[in-house]
C-alpha positions in Angstrom: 10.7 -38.2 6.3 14.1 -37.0 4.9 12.9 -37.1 1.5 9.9 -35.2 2.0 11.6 -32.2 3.5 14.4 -32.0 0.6 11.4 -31.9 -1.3 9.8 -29.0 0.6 13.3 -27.3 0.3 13.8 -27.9 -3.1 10.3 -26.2 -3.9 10.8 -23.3 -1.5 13.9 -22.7 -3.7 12.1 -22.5 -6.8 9.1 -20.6 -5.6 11.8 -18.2 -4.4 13.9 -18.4 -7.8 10.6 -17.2 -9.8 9.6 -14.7 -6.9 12.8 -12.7 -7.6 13.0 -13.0 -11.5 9.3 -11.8 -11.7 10.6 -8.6 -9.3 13.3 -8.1 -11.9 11.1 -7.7 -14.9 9.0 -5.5 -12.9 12.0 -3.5 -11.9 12.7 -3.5 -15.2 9.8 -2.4 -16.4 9.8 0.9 -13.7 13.2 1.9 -15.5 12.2 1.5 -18.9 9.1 3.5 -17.8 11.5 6.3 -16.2 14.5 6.6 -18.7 11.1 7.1 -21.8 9.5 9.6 -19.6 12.4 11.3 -18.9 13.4 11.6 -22.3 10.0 13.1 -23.3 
């Protein structure tokens, strides 16, 4: 029983490591997409 919920942390981790890096490249993105327009 142990095991399985260190496993169900251990993926929650993860899942939450890749949720925030895919809003950073997004962010990212929105900035890139700001500073070009703004320097139109």
């Amino acid at each position: 029983m142990k095991m399985l919920m260190m496993l169900l942390v251990v993926t929650m981790v993860l899942a939450g490591c890749n949720t925030m890096n895919g809003v950073g490249k997004d962010m990212e993105k929105a900035g890139e997409a700001v500073q070009k327009k703004a320097s139109e």
